[in-house]
N, C-alpha and C positions, 0 to 999 in steps of 0.2 A: 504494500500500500504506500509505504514511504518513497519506495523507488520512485511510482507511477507519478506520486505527486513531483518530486523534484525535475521527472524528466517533463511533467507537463510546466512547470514553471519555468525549466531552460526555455522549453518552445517557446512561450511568449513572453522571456524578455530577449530572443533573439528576431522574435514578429517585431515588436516593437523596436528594440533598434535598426532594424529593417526599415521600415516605415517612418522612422525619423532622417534616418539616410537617404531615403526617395524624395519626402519632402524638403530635403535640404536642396538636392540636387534639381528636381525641378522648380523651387524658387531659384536658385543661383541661373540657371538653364535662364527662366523667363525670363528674371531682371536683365541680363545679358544679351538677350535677344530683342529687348525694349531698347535698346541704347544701338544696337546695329545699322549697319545698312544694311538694302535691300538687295543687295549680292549675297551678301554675309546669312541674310534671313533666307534665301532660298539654296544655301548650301545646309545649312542646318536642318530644312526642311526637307530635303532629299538625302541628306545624311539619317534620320529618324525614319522617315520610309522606307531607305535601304533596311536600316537595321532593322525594323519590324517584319520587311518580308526576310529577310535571311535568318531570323530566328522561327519566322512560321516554318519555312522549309526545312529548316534544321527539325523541328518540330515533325513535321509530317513524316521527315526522312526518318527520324527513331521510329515512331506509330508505324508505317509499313513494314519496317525490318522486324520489329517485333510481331505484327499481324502476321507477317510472312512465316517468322521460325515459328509462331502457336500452330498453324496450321498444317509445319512441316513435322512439329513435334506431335501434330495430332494424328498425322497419318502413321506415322512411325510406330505410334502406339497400338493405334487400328491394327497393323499390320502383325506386330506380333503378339497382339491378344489372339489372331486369326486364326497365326502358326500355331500358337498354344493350344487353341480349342483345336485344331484338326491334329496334333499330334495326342492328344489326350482321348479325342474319337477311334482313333487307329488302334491304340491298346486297346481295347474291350472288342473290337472288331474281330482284330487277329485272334484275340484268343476265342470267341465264339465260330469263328471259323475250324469245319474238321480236317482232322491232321489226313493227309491221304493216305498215309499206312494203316489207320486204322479201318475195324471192318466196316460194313455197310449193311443195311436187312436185306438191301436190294439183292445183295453178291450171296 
């Protein structure tokens, strides 16, 4: 119980100094961007677009690589539960199968 609680207290005072670091940095960001020219504001502003789509796609690219191995790992799985049950069929098969040396009622 004491654990849970100290590690839920790390998390939020690491949110929070998180969250005072974002806010710092975008008041400094905006103040700075007020006092610019309008070269300087549309390099910043194509600098934060870059950055937002090359983190989505960074983003997307982990999401597929992982969809991808769930799905490689799933077949994998399929595959040799498959073998499993057809090798576990084949024992009780073979041995209900008669031996051909032995006799028959027919013979």
């Amino acid at each position: 119980m004491k654990i849970k609680i100290k590690r839920n207290l790390f998390i939020g005072i690491v949110i929070a100094i998180g969250v005072t670091l974002a806010a710092i940095a975008f008041s400094s960001f905006f103040a700075n961007l007020r006092l610019s020219s309008p070269g300087e504001k549309a390099g910043a502003l194509g600098n934060v677009v870059g950055g937002i789509i090359g983190a989505l796609g960074a983003a997307l690219a982990v999401y597929l690589t992982l969809h991808m191995q769930r799905r490689d790992d799933m077949d994998k799985i399929s595959a040799a539960i498959l073998a499993e049950i057809t090798e576990l069929c084949k024992s009780p098969i073979g041995q209900l199968r008669p031996d051909p040396k032995w006799p028959t009622t027919s013979s």
